[in-house]
N, C-alpha and C positions, 0 to 999 in steps of 0.2 A: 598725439600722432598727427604728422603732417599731408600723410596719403591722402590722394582725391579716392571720394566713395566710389564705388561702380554701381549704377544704379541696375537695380533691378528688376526694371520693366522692359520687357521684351520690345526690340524693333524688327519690322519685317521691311522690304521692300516690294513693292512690286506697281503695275500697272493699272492707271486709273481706265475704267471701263466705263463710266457714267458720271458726270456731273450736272445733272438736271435739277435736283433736291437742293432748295437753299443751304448753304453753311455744310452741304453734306457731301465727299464723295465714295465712291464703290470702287473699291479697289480690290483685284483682282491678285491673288500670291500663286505662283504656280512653281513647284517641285518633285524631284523626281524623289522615287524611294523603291527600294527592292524589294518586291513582292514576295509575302512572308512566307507563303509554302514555294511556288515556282523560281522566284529568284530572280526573276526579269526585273529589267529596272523599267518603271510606269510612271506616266505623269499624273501628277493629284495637285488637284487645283484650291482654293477656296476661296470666297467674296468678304470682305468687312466693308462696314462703312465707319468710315472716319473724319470726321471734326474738320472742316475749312471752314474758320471765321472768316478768312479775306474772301475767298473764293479765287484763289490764283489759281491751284490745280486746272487742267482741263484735258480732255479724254486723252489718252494715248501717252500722257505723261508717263513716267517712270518715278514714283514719289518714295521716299520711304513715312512708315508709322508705327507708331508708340504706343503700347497698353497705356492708357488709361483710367480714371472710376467711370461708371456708368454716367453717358452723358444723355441720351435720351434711351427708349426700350431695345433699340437695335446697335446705338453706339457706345463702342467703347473703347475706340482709339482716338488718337492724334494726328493728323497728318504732320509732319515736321520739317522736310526737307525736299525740296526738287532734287534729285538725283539725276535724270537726263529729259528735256525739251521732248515733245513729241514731234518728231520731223514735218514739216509739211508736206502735204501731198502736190 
């Protein structure tokens, strides 16, 4: 078979909130979801810290990231991609 694999590691995108930690940033995913008894849609948030060997990332970025192996006790993504500049103020 000639087909490209699809890989299997989840990507999220979302917004870098901190890049203070060497090689590390905190990235920020936020999404809505329909809340399971009431039925409102609500925003739910979560933080990862993900892997920047360069250290390009910086706050306000919009990066996407990649599951994965554990890379130290708290990371266990990738950062992989710019997705959009953080504007200047």
């Amino acid at each position: 078979m000639t087909e490209a694999k699809k890989s299997l590691k989840r990507t999220l995108i979302g917004k870098v909130v901190s890049d203070k930690r060497s090689k590390t940033v905190t990235v920020l995913i936020e999404r809505r979801v329909k809340h399971e008894l009431y039925g409102k849609i609500v925003g739910k948030s979560s933080k990862y810290h993900a892997h920047d060997e360069t250290g390009q990332f910086k706050t306000g970025d919009m990066i996407e990231i990649t599951e994965s192996r554990p890379i130290s006790k708290t990371k266990n993504w990738v950062a992989t991609r710019l997705v959009e500049k953080a504007s200047a103020v």
